[in-house]
N, C-alpha and C positions, 0 to 999 in steps of 0.2 A: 944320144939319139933324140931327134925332135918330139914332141908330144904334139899330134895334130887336132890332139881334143884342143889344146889350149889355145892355139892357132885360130882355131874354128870361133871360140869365146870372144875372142880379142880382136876378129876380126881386120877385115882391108883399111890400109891409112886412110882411105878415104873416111869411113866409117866413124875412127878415130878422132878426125878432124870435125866431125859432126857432130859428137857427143864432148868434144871440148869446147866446140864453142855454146851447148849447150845451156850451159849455169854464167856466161857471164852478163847477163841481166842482174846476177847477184852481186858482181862486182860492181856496175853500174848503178844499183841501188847503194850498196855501200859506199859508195863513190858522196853519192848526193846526201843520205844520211849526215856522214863525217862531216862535209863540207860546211850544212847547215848549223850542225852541232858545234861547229868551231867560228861561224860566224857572229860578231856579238849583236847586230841588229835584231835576228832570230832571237840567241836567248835573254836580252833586253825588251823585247816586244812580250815574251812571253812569260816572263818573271813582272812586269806590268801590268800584263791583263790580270795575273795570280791574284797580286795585290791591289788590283782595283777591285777584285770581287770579294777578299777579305775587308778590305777598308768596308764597301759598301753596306757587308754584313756588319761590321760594328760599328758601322756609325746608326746603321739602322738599330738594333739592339739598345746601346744608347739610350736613342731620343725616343725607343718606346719603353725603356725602363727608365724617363726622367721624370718626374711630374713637376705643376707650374702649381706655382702659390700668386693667386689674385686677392690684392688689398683693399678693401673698399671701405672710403669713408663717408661716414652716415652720420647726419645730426641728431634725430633721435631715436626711441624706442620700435620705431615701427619700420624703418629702414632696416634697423639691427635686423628684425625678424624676417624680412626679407631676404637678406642676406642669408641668415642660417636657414632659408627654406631653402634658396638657393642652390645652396650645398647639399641640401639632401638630394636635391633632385640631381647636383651633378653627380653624386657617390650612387643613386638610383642608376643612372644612366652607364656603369663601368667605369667612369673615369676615374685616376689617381690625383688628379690636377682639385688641388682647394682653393675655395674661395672664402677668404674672412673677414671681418668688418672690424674697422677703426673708428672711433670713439669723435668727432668735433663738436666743438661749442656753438658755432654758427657754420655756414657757407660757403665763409670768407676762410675760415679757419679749416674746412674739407680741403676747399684748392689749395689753400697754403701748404696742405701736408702733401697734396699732389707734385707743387713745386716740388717740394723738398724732397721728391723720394720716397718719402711716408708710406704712399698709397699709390694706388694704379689706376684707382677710378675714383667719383664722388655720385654718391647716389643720393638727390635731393628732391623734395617735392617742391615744384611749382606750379600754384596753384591747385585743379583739381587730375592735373595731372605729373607722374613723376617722370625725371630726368636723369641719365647716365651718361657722366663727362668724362673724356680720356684731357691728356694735356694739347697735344698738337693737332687730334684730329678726332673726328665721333669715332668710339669703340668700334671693334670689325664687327658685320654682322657672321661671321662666320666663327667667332669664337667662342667657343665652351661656355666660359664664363657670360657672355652678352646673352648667350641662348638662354643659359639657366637663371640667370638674373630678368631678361622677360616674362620667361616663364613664370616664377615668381610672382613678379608685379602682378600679370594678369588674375593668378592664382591668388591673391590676396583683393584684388577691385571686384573680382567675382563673388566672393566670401560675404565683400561690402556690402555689394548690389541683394546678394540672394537674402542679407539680414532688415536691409530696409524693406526689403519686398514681403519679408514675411516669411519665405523657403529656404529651402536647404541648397548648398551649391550644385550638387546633385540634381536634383530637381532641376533648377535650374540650366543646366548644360545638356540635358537627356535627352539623347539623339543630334549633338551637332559633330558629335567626332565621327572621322573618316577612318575605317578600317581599313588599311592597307595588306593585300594577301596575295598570293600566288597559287596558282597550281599545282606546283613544286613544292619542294620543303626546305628549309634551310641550307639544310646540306647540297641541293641543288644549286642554291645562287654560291654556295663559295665555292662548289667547284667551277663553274661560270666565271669567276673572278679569277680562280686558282691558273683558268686554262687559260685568258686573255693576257697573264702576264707570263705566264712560259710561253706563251705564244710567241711573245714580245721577245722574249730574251731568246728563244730557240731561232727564229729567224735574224735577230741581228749577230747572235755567233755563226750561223753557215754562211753568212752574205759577205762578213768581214774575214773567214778564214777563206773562203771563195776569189773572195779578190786578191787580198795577199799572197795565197800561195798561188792563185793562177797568175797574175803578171812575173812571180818569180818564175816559173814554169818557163812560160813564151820568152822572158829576158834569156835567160838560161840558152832555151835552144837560141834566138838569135845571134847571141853573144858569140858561141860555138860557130855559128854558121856564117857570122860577119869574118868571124878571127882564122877562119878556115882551118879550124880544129877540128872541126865535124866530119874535117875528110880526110882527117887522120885517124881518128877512131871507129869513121864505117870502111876502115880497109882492114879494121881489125875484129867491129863486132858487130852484127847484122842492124841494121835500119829497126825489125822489130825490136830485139832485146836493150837495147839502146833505150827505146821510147818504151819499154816495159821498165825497164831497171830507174828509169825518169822518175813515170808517176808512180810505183810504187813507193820508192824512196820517200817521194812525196804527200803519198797518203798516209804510209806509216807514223811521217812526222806531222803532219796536220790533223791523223788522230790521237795521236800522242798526246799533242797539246790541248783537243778536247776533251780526251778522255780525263787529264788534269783540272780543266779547267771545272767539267762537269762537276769529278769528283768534289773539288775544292766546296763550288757551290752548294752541294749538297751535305758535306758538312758544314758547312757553315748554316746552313739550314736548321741543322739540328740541333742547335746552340740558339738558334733565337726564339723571338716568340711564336713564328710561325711554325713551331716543329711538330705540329700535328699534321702539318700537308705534308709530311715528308714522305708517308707511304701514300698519297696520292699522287706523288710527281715521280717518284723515284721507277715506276717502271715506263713513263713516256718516257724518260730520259735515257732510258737505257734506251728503246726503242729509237730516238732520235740518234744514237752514236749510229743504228744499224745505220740507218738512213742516210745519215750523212755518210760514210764509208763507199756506199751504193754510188750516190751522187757527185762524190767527190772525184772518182776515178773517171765516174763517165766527164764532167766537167772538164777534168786536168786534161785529158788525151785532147780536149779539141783546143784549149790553153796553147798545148804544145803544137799543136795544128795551126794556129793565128801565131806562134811563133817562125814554125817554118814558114809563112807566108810573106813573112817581113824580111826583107833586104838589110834592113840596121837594125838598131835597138829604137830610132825615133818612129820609127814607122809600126810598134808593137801595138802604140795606141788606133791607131788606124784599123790595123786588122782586124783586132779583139774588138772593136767598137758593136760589129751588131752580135758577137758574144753576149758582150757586157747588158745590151741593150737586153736582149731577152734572158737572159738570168735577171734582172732587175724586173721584167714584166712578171714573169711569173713568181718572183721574190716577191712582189708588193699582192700580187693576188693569193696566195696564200697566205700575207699575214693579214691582210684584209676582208676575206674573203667570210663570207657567216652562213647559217641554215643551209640550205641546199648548195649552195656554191660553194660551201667549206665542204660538203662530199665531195664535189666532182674534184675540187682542188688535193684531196687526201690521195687520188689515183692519177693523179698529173704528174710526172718525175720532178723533181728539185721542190715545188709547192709543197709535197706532198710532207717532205723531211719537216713542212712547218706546222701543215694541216693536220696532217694524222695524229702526231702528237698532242696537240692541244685536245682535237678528240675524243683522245682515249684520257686524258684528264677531263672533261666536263661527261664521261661516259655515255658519248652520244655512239660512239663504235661497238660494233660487234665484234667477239672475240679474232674473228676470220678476217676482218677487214685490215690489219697491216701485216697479214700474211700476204693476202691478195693484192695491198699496194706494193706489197717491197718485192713482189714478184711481177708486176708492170716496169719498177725501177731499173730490175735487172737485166729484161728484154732491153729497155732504152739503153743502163748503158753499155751492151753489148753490142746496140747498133751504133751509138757514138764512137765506142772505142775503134769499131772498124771502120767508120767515117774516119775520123783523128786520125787514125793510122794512115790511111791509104793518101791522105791529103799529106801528111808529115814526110811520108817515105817518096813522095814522087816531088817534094819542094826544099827538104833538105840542100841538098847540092845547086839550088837555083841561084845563081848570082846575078848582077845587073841592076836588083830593082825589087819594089812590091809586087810578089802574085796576085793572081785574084784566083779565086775559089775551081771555077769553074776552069781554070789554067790548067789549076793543078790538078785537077780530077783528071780532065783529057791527058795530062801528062805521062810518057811511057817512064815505067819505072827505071830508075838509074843506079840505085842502092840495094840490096839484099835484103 
């Protein structure tokens, strides 16, 4: 005998039929997952970026853990001391980099050891005033050694002057230095500094993983829709889940690679000499994965929208063009963007993933403020994705040629 409880559970084929084609967005996503994972462009591009950002870190490491030995030769005793004021004042200043003096008989005999490799520089008096010679060209004035060896001279003609005159250098000098100060504290300018270079790096990772995965995105669907595959799979799986199982697929694996690439950076952070910013950057950056995840989805769905709109695969660039356009506008105002414009840019969608972040590293934000922007982000891409959709689902099946926007809007749907 039949059990009509179970009947009742199990419901009409129709019913059946609705709840099976339920999950295969998931197939769809697995689909595109697998696809990319086995492609070796993908994991060549992204074992590249790994190691461009480990290299970066140890070459940086490196050359802040090398110090530079400057040779200077000097004909006599009061060069010498020059010299070793020199040094004190570069070892006063932080630096590991030495400067030491080399011994000549005359002038001729400094540049000769300059020739030879001996020395780096020649520091000679002529006349009543002194001179500092490289071989091929005057010393930089931006180098360590030129600054401290200035400094120096000066510190030693001042000594001069204050002994002929009668005073002390002191005396002498009181009241011509310029106190340089701020309103802030130290701590303020380096997170200032700290924030303009994640700034930097946070916008050129969303812009570059933006573009990559969204022309694969749009090639993807044209490809489908040139090769008329697309109408062999929306006879099996509805126009949404299709274009959900897409960009999921796709955000998955484009956070994937961030969340990699972040981590990587961040330890690698903690191994250089910068690892006292690590608990300053470490919670924007988490904030920045939310961000980007937000942005990425609403993005991809209209990717796949400028892909249904295109007839071929030559025509993707066309379509996506005033995509590209304004992702690029508001990519440069947010990483551009400063004081009052870096707020409004923090509540802007896509700017915001650049703005906010930096932010909340120079602690200009309030605790509430990327609550309130990633809940702006969500509203937009909610309305994207139902934009993306409605344009994807009524141009899907479009043969002939390039759509335009406004086609496919008015167009009655033809797909599920």
């Amino acid at each position: 005998m039949s059990n009509p409880t179970t009947r009742t559970e199990a419901g009409p084929p129709e019913v059946l039929a609705d709840r099976s084609t339920r999950t295969l967005w998931q197939v769809v996503m697995g689909r595109e997952i697998s696809a990319k994972l086995h492609d070796k462009a993908f994991i060549t591009s992204t074992v590249s970026t790994l190691l461009l950002v480990i290299v970066g870190f140890a070459v940086s490491i490196l050359l802040a853990g090398r110090s530079q030995t400057t040779t200077v030769a000097v004909v006599d005793d009061q060069g010498a001391r020059i010299v070793a004021a020199a040094q004190q004042l570069n070892a006063a200043s932080g630096s590991d980099d030495t400067i030491t003096a080399v011994r000549a008989d005359s002038t001729a005999r400094a540049e000769q050891q300059m020739r030879d490799d001996d020395a780096d520089l020649v520091l000679d008096r002529q006349g009543d005033q002194w001179r500092l010679s490289a071989l091929n060209e005057p010393p930089a004035l931006g180098s360590g050694a030129t600054r401290a060896l200035s400094q120096a001279v000066a510190d030693s003609a001042l000594a001069a002057n204050a002994r002929s005159l009668g005073v002390s250098p002191e005396r002498l000098v009181a009241g011509t230095s310029l106190r340089l100060a701020s309103l802030g504290s130290d701590q303020d300018a380096e997170k200032q500094a700290a924030a303009r270079v994640l700034g930097v790096a946070f916008a050129v990772l969303f812009y570059l993983s933006m573009i990559i995965f969204g022309y694969a995105i749009a090639n993807s669907v044209v490809e489908e829709k040139q090769s008329r595959i697309a109408e062999i799979l929306l006879t099996a799986v509805p126009s949404r889940q299709l274009l959900l199982g897409k960009i999921l697929g796709n955000t998955v694996l484009a956070m994937g690679q961030m969340v990699l690439i972040v981590g990587v950076a961040l330890a690698g952070l903690s191994f250089s000499p910068w690892k006292e910013y690590l608990s300053l950057v470490t919670a924007p950056a988490l904030w920045f994965l939310v961000y980007f995840v937000v942005g990425f989805m609403a993005l991809a769905c209209l990717w796949a929208a400028a892909g249904a709109l295109a007839g071929r695969v030559e025509d993707v660039s066309s379509t996506s063009m005033p995509l590209l356009m304004v992702v690029m506008a508001v990519y440069f105002y947010g990483l551009l963007s400063s004081g009052s414009s870096q707020v409004i840019a923090s509540y802007i969608p896509v700017a915001s993933a650049i703005a906010m972040p930096t932010r909340l590293v120079s602690g200009s934000a309030a605790w509430w403020e990327p609550i309130a922007s990633i809940l702006v982000s969500l509203i937009f891409s909610a309305l994207t994705i139902w934009v993306g959709e409605r344009i994807y689902r009524r141009a899907i099946l479009q043969t002939g040629g390039r759509m335009g926007v406004k086609a496919a809007w008015r167009n009655t749907d033809v797909v599920r």
